[in-house]
N, C-alpha and C positions, 0 to 999 in steps of 0.2 A: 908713707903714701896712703895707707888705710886709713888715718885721720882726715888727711883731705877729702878722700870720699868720704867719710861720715859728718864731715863739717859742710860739702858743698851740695850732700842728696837731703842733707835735712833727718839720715836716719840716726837713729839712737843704739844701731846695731855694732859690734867690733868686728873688723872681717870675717871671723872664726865662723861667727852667728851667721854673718851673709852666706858665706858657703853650705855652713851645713841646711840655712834654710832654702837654697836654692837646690842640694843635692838630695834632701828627702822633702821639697813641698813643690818646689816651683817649677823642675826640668817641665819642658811641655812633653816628652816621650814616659812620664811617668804616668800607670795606671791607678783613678783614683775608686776603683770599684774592690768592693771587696773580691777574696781570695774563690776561687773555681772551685771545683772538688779534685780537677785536674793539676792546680797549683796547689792543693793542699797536700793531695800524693804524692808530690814531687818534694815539697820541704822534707817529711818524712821521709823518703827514701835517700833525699842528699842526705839528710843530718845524721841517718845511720851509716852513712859513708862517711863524710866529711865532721863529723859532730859540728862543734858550733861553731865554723865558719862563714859567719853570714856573709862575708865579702865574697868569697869565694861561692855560695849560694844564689848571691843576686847576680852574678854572671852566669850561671844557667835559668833566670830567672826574669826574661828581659821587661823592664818596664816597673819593676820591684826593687827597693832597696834595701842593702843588706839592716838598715834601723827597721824597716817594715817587716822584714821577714824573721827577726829576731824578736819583734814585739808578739808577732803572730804566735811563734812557738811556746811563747813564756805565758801566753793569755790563755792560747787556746789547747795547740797541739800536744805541748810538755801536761797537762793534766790529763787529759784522754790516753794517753800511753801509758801514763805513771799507773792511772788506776785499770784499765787494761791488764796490767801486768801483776798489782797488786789485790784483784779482783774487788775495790770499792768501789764505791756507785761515784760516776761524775757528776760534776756541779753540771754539766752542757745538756 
């Protein structure tokens, strides 16, 4: 069946790609602005709960998905803690 869709919409995507592009780019309830200071405290304090459950993050996280919130921490969050802890200076 997912051939037919990609044969009859003309796209060059395999379902896989359609879903995940639809579940981190296209949903219309998704937020495309960067992170609060209010959602940055709140990853931090999930992931010291939950470590790194992004699924389980982006449902306390409405509008965010668990790929968005996992890029977040590996970019931003996971270096500012790291050196926090290991008193280096951050890249941020």
């Amino acid at each position: 069946m997912e051939r037919g869709i990609q044969k009859h919409s003309g796209l060059s995507r395999c379902g896989k790609s359609c879903r995940l592009k639809w579940a981190n780019n296209l949903r219309p309830d998704l937020k495309k602005v960067a992170f609060t200071p209010e959602e940055e405290r709140r990853i931090i304090e999930l992931h010291a709960k939950m470590g790194n459950k992004w699924a389980h993050m982006a449902v306390e996280l409405p509008g965010r998905t668990d790929n968005e919130i996992k890029n977040f921490w590996n970019t931003r969050t996971k270096v500012t803690t790291v050196c926090r802890f290991t008193n280096l200076p951050s890249k941020h």
